[in-house]
C-alpha positions as CSV (number, residue, x, y, z in Angstrom):
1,X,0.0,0.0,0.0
2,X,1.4,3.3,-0.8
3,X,2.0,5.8,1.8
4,X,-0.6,8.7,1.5
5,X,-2.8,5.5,1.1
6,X,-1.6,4.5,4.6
7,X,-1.8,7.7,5.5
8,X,-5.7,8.1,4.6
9,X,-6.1,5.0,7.3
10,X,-4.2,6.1,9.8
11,X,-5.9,9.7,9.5
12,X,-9.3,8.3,9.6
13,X,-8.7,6.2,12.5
14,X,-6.9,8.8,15.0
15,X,-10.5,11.0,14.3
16,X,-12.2,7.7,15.0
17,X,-10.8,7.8,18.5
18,X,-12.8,9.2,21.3
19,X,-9.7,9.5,22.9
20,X,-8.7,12.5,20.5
21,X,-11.3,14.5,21.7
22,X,-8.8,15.2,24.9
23,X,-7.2,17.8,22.9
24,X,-10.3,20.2,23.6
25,X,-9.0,20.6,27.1
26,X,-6.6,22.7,25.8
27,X,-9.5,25.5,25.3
28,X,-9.4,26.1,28.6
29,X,-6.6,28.3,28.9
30,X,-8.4,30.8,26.7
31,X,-12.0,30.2,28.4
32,X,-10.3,30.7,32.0
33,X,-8.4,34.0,30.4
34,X,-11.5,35.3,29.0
35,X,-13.3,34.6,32.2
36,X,-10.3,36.2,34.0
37,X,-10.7,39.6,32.2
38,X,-14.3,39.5,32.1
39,X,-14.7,39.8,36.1
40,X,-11.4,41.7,36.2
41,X,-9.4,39.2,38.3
42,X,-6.5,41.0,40.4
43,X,-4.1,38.1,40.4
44,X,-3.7,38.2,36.6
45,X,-1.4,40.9,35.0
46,X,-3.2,42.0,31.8
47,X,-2.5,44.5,29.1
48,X,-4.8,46.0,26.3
49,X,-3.9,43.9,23.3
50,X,-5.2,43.2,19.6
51,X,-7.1,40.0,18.4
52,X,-3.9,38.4,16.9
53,X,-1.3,38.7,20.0
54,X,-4.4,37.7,22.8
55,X,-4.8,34.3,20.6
56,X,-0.5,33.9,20.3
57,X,-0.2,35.3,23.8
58,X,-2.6,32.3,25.0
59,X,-1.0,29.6,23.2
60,X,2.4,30.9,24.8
61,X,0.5,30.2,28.7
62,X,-0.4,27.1,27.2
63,X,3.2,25.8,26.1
64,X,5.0,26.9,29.1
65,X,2.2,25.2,31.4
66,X,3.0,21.6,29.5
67,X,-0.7,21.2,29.0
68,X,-0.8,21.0,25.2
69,X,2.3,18.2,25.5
70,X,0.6,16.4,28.4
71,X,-2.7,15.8,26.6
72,X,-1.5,15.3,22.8
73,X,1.3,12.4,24.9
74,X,-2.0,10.8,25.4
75,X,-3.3,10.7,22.2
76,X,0.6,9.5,20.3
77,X,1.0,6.6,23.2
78,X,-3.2,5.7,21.8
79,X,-1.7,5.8,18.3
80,X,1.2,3.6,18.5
81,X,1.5,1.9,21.9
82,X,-1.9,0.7,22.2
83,X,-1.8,-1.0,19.2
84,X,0.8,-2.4,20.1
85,X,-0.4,-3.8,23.3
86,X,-3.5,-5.5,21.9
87,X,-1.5,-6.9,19.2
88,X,-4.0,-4.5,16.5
89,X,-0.7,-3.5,14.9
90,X,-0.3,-7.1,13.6
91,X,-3.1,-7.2,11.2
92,X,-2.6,-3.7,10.2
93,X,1.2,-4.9,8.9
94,X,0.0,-7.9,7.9
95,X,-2.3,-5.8,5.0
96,X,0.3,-3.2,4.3
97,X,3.4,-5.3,4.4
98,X,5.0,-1.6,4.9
99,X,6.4,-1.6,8.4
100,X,8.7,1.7,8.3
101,X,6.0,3.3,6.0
102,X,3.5,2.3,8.7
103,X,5.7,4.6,10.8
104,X,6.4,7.6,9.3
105,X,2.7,7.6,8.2
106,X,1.3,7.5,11.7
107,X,4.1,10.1,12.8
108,X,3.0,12.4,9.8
109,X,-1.0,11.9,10.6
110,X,0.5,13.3,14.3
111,X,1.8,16.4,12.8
112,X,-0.8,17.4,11.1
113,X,-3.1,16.7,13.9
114,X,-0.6,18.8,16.1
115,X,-0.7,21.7,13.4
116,X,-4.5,21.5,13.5
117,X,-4.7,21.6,17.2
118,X,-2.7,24.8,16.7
119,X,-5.0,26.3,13.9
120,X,-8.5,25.6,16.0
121,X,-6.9,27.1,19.1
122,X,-5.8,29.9,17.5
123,X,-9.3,30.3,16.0
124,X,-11.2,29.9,19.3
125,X,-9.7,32.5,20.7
126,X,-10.2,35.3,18.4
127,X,-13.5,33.7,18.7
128,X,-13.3,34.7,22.5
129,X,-11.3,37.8,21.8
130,X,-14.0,39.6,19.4
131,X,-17.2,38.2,21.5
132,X,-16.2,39.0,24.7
133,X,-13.0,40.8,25.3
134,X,-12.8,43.0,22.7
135,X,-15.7,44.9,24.7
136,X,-13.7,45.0,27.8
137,X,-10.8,47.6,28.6
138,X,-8.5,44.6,27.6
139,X,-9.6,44.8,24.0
140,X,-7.8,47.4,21.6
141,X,-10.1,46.1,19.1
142,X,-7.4,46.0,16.6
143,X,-5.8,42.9,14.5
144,X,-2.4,43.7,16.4
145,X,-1.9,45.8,18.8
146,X,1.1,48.5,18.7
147,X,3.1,46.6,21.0
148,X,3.6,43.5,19.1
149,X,4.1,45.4,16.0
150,X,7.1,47.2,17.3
151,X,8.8,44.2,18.8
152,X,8.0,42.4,15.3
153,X,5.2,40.3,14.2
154,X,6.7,37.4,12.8
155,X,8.9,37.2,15.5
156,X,6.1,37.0,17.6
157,X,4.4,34.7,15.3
158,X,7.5,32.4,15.1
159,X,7.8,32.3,18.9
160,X,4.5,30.0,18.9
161,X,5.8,26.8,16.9
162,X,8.3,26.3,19.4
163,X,5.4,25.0,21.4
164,X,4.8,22.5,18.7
165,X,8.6,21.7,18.1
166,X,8.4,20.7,21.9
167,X,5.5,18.6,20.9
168,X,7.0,16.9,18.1
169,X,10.1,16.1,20.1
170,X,8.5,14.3,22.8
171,X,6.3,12.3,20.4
172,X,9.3,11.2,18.9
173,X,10.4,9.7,22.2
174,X,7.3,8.5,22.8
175,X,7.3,6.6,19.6
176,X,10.4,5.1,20.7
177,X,9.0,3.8,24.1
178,X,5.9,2.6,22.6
179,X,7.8,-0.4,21.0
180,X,9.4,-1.8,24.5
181,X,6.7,-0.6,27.2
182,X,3.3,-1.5,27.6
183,X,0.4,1.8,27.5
184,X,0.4,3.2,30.5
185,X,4.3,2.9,31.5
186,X,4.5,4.5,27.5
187,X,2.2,7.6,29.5
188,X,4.1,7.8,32.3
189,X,7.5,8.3,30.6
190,X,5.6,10.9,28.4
191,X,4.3,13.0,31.2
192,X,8.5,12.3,32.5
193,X,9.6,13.9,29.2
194,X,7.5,16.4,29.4
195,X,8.4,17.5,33.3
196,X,12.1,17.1,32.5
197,X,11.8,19.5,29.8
198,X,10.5,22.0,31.9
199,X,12.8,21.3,34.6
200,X,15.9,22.1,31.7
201,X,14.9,25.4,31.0
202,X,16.8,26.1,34.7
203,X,19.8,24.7,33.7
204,X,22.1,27.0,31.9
205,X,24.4,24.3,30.0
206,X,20.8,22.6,28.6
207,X,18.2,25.3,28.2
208,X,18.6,25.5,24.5
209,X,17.9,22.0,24.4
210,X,14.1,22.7,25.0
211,X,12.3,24.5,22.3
212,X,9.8,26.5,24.5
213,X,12.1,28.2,26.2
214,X,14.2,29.6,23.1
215,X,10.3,30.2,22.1
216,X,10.0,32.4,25.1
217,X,14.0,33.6,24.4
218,X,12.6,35.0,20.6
219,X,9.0,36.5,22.0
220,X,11.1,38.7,24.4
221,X,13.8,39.5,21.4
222,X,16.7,37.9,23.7
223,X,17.5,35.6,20.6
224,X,17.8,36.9,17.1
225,X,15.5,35.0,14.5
226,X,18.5,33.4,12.5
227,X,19.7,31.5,16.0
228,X,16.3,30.5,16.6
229,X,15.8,29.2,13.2
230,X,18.7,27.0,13.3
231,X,17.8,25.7,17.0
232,X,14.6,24.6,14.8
233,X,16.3,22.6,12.4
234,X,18.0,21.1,15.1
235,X,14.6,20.0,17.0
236,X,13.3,18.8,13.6
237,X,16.0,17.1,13.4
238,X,16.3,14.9,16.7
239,X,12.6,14.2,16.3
240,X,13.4,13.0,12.6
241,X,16.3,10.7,14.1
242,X,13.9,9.3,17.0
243,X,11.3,8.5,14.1
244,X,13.9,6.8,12.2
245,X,14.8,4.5,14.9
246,X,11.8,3.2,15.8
247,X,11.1,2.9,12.1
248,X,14.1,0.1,11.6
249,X,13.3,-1.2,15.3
250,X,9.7,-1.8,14.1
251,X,11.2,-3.7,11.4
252,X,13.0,-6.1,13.0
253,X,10.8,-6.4,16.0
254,X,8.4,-9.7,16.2
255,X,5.2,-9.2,16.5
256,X,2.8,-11.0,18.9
């Protein structure tokens, strides 16, 4: 079977899943925001902002809470690990014959289910933003305020897929745990890589290692885009190799 064929499946199935619905929890963060500026909450610092920066600014609180990792760590470990487990993997190899294509088409279904995570997110709160806050003193009412155009929109912009580079990383580990340990030791070790990679950002010789903070480096213009861009290639490029691995693992592994 060829790969966008394999693809197709694997795309249709991860939508299948009630399991993916988790990923809503993720709205949240905006809802409590919005709710937040709507009563005026003292223990929040808030600043007038346009539609484009509140929605950026939110997905920023949700990367550096872990939230977004946490709950899409549940959804890779039901992709690959399950299957595994229940031994559902077999007969899907046993109709492909394609054991690395299997993989890279699962991690690419992943990605684009990380990217449209990102998109709906994004979407619900400029929802939020131009139903509700936008009539608050919190609302500037424009697209982008004057404070994120100075510092540099696609800075700004660019500061936000670190969030999903951080993602992609620890799926990539999580891809390779999925093959030795059983679901909910593959969860575990997710919600592990996830807290250790929050725990490196304090660490001066490893901070760069973890993609939200050089996020939070380029949003504050500590880090000139160039850097930043290359530290990307880098993440993309570890996840790659962890993909890769499992891929010829998965090859020669027996299946039960």
């Amino acid at each position: 079977m060829r790969f966008f064929s394999i693809a197709g499946v694997e795309l249709r199935k991860l939508f299948k899943k009630p399991l993916t619905l988790v990923m809503l929890g993720t709205l949240f963060v905006p809802l409590f925001y919005t709710y937040s500026i709507l009563t005026d909450a003292p223990l929040l610092q808030m600043t007038p902002s346009g539609a484009l920066d509140f929605a950026l600014g939110q997905w920023g609180l949700l990367g550096m809470t872990g939230l977004f990792q946490v709950l899409f760590s549940l959804v890779v470990v039901n992709t690959l690990s399950t299957e595994v487990d229940r031994g559902q993997i077999k007969m899907v190899v046993m109709r492909e014959c394609a054991r690395k294509r299997l993989i890279y088409a699962k991690m690419a279904v992943l990605t684009l289910s990380m990217i449209l995570c990102y998109v709906v997110f994004l979407g619900f709160c400029i929802l939020c933003y131009y139903t509700l806050v936008v009539h608050t003193d919190y609302g500037t009412g424009e697209w982008v305020s004057e404070a994120v155009r100075s510092l540099g929109l696609g800075r700004f912009a660019m500061s936000g897929l670190f969030t999903l580079l951080d993602t992609l990383m620890t799926t990539g580990i999580i891809f390779l745990f999925s093959l030795r340990y059983r679901t909910g030791i593959c969860f575990m070790l997710a919600i592990g890589t996830t807290t250790l990679f929050l725990i490196l950002q304090f660490f001066p010789g490893v901070r760069y290692l973890v993609p939200a903070y050089v996020g939070s480096l380029l949003d504050y213009g500590m880090i000139p885009p160039a850097v930043a861009g290359l530290l990307c290639l880098l993440y993309f490029l570890l996840a790659a190799i962890c993909v890769e691995i499992t891929a010829r693992k998965f090859e020669r592994m027996e299946l039960t």
